[in-house]
Backbone as XML, in Angstrom:
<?xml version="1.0"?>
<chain id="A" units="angstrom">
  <residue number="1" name="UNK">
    <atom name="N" x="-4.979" y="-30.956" z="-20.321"/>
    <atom name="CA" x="-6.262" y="-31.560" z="-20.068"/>
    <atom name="C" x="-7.352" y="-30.523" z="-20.329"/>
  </residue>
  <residue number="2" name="UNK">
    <atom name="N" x="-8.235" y="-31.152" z="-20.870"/>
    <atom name="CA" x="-9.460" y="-29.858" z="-21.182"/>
    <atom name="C" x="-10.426" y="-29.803" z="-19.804"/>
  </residue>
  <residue number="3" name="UNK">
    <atom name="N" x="-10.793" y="-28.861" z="-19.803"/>
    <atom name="CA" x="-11.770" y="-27.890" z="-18.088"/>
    <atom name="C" x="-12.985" y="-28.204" z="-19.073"/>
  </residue>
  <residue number="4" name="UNK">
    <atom name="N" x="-13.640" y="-28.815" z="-18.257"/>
    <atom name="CA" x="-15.255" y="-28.725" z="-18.317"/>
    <atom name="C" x="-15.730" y="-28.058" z="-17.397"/>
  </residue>
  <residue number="5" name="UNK">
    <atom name="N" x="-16.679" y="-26.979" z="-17.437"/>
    <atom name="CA" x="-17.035" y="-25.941" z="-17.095"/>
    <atom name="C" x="-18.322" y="-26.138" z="-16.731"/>
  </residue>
  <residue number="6" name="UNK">
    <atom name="N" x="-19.252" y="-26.152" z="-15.850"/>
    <atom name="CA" x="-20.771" y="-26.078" z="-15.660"/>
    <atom name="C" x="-21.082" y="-24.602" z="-15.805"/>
  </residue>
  <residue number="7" name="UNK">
    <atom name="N" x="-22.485" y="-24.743" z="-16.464"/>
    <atom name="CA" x="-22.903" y="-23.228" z="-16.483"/>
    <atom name="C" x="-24.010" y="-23.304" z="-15.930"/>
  </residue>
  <residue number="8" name="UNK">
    <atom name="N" x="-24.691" y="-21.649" z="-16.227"/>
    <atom name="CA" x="-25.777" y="-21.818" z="-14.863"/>
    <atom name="C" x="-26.456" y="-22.368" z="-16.297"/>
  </residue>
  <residue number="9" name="UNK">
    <atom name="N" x="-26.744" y="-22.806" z="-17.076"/>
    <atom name="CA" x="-27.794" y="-23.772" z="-17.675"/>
    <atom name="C" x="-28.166" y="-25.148" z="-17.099"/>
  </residue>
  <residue number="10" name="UNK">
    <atom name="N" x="-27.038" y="-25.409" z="-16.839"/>
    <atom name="CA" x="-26.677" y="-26.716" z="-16.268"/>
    <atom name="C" x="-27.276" y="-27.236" z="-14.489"/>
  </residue>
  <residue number="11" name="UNK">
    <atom name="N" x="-27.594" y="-26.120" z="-13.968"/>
    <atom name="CA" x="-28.653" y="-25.904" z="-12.506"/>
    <atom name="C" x="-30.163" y="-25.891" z="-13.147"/>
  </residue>
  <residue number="12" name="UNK">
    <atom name="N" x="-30.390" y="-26.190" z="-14.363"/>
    <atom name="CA" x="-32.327" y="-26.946" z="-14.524"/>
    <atom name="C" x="-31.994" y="-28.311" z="-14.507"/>
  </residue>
  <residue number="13" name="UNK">
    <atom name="N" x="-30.995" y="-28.951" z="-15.112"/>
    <atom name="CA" x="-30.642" y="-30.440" z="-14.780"/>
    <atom name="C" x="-30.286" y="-31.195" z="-13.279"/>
  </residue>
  <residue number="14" name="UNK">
    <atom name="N" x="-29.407" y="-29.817" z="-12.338"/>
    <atom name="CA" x="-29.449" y="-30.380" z="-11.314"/>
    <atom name="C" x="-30.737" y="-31.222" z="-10.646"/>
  </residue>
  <residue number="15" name="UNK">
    <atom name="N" x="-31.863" y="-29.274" z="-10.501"/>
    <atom name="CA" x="-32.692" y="-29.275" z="-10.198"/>
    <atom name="C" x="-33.920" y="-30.429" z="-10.372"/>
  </residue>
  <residue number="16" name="UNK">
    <atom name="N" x="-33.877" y="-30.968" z="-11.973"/>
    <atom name="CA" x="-34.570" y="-32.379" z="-12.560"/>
    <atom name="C" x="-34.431" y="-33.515" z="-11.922"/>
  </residue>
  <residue number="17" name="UNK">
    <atom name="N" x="-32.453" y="-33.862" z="-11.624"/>
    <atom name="CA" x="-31.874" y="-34.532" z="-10.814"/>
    <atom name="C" x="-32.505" y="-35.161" z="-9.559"/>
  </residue>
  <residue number="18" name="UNK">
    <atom name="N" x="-33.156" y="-33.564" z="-8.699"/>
    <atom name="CA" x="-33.346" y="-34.106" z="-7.269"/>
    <atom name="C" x="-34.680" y="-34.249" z="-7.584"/>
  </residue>
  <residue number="19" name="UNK">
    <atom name="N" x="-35.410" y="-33.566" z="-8.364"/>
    <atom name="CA" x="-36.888" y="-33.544" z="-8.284"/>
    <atom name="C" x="-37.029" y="-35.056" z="-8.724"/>
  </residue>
  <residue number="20" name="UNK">
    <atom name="N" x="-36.272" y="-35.718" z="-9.601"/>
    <atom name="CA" x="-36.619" y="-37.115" z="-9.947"/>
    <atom name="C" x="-36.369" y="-37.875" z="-8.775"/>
  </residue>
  <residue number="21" name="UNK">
    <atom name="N" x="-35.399" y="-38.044" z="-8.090"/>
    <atom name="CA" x="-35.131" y="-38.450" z="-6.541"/>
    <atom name="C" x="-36.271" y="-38.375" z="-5.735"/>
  </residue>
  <residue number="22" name="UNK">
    <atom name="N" x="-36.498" y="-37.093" z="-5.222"/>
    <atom name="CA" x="-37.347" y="-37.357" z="-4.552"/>
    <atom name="C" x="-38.657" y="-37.965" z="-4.505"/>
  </residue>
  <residue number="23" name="UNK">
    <atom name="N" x="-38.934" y="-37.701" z="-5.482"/>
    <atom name="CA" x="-40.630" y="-38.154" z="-6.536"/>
    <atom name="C" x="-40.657" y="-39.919" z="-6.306"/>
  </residue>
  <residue number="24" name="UNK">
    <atom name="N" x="-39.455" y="-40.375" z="-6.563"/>
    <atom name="CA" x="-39.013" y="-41.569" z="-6.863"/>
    <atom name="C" x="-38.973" y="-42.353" z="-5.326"/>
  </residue>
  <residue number="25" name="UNK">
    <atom name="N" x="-38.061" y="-41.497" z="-4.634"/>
    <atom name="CA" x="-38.106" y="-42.017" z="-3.036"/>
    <atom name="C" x="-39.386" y="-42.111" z="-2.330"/>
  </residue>
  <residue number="26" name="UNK">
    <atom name="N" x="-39.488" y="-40.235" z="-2.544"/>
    <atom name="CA" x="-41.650" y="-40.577" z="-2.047"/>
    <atom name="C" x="-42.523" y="-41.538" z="-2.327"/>
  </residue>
  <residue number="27" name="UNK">
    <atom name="N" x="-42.273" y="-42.154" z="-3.576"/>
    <atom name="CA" x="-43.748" y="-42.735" z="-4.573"/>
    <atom name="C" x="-42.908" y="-44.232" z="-3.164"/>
  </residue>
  <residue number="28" name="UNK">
    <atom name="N" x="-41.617" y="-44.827" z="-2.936"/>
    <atom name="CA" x="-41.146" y="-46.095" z="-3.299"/>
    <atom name="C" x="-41.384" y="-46.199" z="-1.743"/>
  </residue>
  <residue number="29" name="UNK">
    <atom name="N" x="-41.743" y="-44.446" z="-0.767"/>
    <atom name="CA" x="-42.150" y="-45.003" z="0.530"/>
    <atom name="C" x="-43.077" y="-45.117" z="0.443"/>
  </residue>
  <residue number="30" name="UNK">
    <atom name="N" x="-44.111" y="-44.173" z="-0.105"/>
    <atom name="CA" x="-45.905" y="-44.251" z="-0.113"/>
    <atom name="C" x="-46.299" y="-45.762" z="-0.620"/>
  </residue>
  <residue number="31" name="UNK">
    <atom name="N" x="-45.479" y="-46.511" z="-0.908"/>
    <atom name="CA" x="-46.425" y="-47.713" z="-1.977"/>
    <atom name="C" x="-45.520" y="-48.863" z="-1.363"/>
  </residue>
  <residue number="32" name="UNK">
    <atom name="N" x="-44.333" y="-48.288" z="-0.409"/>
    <atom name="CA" x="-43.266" y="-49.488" z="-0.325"/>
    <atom name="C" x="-42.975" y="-50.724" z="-1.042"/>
  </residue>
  <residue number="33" name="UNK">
    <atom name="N" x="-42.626" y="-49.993" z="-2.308"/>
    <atom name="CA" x="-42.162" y="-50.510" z="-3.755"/>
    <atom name="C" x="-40.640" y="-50.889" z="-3.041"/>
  </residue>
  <residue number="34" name="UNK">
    <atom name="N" x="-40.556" y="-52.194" z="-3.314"/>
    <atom name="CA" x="-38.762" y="-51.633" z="-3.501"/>
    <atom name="C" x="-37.783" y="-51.650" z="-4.346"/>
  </residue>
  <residue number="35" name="UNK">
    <atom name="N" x="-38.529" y="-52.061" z="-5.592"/>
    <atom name="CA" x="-37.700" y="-51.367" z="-6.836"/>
    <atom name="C" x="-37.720" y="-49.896" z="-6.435"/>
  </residue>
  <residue number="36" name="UNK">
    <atom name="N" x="-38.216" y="-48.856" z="-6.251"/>
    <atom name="CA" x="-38.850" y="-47.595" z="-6.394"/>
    <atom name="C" x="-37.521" y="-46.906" z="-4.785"/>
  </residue>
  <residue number="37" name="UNK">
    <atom name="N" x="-38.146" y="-48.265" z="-3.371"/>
    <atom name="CA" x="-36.238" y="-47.913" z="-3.032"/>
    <atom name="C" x="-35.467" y="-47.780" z="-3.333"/>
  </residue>
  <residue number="38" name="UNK">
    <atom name="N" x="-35.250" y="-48.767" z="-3.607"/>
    <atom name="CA" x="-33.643" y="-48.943" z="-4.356"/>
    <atom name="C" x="-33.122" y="-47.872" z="-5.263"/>
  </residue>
  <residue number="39" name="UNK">
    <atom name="N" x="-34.333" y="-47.208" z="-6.537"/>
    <atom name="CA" x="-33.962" y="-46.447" z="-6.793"/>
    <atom name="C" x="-33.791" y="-45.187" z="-6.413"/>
  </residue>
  <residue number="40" name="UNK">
    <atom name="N" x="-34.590" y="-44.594" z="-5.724"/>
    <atom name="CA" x="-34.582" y="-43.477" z="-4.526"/>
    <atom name="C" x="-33.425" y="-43.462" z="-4.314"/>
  </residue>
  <residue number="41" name="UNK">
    <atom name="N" x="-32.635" y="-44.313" z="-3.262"/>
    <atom name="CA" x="-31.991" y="-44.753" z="-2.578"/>
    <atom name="C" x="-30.434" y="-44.440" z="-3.219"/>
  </residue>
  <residue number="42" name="UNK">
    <atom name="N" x="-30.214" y="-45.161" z="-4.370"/>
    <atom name="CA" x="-29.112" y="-45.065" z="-5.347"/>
    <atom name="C" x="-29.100" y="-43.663" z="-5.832"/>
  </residue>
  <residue number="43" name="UNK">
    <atom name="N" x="-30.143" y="-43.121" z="-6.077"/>
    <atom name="CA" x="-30.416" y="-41.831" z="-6.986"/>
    <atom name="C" x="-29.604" y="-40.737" z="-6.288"/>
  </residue>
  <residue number="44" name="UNK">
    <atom name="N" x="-29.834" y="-40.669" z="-4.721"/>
    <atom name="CA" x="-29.958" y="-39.644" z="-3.510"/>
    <atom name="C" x="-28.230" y="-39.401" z="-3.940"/>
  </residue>
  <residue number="45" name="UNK">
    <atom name="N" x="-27.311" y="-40.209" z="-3.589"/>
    <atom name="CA" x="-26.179" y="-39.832" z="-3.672"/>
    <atom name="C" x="-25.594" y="-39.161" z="-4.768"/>
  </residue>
  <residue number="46" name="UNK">
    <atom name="N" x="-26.202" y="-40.102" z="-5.601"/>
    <atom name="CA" x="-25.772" y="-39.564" z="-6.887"/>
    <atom name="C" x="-25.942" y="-37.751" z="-7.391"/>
  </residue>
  <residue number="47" name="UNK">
    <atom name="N" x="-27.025" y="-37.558" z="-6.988"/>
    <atom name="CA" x="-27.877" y="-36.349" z="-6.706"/>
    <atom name="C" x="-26.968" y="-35.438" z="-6.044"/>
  </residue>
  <residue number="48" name="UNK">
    <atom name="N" x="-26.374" y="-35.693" z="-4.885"/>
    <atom name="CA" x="-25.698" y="-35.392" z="-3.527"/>
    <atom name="C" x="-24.574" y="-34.800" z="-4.750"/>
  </residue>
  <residue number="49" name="UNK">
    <atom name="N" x="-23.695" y="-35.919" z="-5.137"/>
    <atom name="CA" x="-22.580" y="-35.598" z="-6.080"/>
    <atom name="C" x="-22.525" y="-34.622" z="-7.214"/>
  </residue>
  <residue number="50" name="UNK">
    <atom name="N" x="-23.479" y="-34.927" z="-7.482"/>
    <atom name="CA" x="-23.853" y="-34.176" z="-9.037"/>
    <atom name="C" x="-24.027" y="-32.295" z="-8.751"/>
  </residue>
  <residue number="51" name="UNK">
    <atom name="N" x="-24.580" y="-32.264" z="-7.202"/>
    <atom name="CA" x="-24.731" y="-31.250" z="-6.678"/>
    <atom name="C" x="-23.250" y="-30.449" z="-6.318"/>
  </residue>
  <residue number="52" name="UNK">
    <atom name="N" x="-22.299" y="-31.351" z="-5.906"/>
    <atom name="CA" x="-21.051" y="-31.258" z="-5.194"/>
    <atom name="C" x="-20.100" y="-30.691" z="-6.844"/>
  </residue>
  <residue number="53" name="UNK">
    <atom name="N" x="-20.158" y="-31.202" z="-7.831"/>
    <atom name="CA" x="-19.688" y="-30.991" z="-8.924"/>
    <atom name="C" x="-19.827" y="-29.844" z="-9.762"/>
  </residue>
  <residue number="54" name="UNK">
    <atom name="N" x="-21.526" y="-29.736" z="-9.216"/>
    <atom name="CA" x="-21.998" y="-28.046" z="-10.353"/>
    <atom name="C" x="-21.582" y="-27.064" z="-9.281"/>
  </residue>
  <residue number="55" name="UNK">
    <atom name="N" x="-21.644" y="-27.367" z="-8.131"/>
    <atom name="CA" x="-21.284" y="-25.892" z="-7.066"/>
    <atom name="C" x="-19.493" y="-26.028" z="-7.286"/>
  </residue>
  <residue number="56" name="UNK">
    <atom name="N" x="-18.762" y="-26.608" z="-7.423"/>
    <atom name="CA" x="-17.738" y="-26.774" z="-7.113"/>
    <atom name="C" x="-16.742" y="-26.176" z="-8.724"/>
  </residue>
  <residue number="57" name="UNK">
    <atom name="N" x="-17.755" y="-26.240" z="-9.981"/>
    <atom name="CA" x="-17.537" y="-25.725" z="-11.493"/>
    <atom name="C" x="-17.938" y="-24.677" z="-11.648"/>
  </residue>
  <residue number="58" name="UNK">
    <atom name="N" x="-18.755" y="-23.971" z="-10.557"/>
    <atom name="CA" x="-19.743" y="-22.810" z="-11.358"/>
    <atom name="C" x="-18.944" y="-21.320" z="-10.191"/>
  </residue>
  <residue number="59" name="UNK">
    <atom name="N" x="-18.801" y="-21.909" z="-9.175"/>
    <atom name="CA" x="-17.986" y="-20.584" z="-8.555"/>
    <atom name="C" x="-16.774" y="-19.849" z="-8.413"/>
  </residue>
  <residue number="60" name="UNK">
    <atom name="N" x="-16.265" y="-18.860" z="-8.384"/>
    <atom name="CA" x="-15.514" y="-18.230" z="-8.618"/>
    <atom name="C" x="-14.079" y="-18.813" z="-9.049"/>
  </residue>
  <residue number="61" name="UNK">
    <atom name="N" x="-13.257" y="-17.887" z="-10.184"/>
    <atom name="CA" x="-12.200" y="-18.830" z="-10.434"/>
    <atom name="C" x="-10.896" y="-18.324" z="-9.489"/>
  </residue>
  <residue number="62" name="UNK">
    <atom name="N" x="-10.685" y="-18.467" z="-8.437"/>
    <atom name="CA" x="-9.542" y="-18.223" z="-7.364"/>
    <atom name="C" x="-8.780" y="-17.026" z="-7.340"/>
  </residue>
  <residue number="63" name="UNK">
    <atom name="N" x="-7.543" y="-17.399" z="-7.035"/>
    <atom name="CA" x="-7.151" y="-15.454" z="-7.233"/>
    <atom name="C" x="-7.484" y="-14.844" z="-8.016"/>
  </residue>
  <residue number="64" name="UNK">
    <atom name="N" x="-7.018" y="-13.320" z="-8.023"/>
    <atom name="CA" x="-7.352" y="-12.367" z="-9.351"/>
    <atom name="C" x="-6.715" y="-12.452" z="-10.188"/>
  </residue>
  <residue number="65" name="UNK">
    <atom name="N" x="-6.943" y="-12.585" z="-10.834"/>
    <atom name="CA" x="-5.904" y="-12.534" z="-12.472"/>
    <atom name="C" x="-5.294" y="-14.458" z="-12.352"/>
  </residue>
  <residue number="66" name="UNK">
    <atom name="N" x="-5.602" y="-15.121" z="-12.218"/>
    <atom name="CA" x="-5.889" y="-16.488" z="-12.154"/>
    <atom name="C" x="-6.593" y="-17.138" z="-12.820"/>
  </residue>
  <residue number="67" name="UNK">
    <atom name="N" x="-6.724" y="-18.165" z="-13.448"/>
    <atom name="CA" x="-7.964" y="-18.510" z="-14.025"/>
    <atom name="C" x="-8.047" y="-20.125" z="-13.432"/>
  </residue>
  <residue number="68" name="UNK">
    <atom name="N" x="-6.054" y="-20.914" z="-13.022"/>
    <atom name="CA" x="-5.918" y="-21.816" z="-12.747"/>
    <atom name="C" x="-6.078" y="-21.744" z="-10.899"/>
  </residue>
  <residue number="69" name="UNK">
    <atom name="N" x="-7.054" y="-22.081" z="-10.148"/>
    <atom name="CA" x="-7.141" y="-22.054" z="-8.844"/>
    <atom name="C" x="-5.846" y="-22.825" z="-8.126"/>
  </residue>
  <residue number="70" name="UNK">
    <atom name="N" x="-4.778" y="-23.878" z="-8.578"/>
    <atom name="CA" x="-3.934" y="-24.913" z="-8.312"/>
    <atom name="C" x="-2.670" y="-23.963" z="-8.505"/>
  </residue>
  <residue number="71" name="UNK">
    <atom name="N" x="-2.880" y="-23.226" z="-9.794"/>
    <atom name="CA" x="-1.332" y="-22.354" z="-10.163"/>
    <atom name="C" x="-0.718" y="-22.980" z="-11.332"/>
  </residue>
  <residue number="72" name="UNK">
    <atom name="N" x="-0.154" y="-22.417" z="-11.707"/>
    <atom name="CA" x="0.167" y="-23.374" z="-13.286"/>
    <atom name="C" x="1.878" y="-24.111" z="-12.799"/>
  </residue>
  <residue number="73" name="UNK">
    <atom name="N" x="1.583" y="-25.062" z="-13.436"/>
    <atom name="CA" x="2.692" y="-26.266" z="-13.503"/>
    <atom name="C" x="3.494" y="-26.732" z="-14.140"/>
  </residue>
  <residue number="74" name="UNK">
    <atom name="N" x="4.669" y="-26.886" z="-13.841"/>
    <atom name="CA" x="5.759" y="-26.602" z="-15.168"/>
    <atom name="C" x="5.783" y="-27.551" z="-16.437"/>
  </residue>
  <residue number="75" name="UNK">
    <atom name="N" x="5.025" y="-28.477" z="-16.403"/>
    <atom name="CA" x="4.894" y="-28.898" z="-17.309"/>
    <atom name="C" x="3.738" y="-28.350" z="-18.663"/>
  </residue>
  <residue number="76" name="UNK">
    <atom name="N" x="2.684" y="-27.525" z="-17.806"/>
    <atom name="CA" x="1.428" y="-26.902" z="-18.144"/>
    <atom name="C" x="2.027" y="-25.702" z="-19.187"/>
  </residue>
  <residue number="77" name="UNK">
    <atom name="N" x="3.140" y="-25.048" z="-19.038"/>
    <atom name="CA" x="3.357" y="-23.952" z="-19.615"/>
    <atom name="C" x="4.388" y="-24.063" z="-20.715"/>
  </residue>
  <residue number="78" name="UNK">
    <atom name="N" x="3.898" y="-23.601" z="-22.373"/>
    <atom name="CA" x="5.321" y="-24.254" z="-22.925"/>
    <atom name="C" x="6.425" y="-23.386" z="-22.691"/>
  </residue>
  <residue number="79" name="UNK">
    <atom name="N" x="7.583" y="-23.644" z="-23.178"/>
    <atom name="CA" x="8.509" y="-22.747" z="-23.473"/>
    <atom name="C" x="8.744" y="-21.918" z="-24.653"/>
  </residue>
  <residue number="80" name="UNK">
    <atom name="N" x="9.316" y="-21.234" z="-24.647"/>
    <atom name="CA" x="9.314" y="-20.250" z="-25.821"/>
    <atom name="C" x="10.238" y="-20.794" z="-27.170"/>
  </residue>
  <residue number="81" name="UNK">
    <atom name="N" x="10.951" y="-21.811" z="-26.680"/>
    <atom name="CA" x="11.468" y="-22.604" z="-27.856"/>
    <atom name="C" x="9.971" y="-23.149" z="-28.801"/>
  </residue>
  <residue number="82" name="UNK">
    <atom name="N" x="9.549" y="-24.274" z="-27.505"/>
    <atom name="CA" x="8.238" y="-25.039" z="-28.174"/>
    <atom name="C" x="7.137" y="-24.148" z="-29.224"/>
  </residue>
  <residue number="83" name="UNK">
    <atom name="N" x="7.139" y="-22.935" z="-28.559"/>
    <atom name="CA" x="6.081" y="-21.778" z="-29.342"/>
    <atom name="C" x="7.090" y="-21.522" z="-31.123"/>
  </residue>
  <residue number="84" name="UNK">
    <atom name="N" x="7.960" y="-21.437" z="-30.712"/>
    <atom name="CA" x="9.284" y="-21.366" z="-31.887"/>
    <atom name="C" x="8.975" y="-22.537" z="-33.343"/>
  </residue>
  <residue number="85" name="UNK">
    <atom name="N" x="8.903" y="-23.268" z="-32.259"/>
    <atom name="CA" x="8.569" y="-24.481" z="-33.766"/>
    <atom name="C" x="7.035" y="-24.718" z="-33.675"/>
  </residue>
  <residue number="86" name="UNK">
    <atom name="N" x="6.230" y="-24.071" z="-32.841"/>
    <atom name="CA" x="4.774" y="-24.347" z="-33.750"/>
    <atom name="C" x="4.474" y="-23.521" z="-34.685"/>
  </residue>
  <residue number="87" name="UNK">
    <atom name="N" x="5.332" y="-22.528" z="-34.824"/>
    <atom name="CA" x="4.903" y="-21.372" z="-35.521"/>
    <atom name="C" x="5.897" y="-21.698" z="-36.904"/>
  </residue>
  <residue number="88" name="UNK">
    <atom name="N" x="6.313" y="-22.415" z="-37.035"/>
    <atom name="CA" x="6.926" y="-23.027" z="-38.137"/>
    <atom name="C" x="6.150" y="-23.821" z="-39.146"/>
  </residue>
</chain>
């Protein structure tokens, strides 16, 4: 399976994320829009998540000399036969 990776580039989008949220929630209490709820509203979690995903991609990768935090899995690793015939 391929690792998608967040980088710190990827924390100005968070940041856009909530700033649109909130802007959106504020304007939908100040005017008690409730399209402008609703979207607030829907946005917030999403926001919440999106937050939960870049902190959870961007920090440290687990033991030392690790790169897999889980440990590698026997299916994950080939064998030295399999390496045998790609190199064929």
């Amino acid at each position: 399976m391929v690792t998608l990776r967040s980088r710190r580039q990827d924390r100005l989008l968070v940041v856009v994320v909530w700033l649109l949220t909130v802007v959106v929630l504020g304007l939908g209490i100040a005017t008690v829009n409730p399209i402008l709820l609703l979207w607030g509203v829907i946005g917030l979690p999403g926001a919440v998540f999106l937050t939960r995903v870049h902190l959870r991609d961007t920090r440290g990768g687990g033991p030392a000399g690790s790169s897999d935090p889980d440990g590698p899995s026997g299916t994950d690793v080939p064998s030295d036969q399999t390496l045998e015939e790609n190199d064929r």
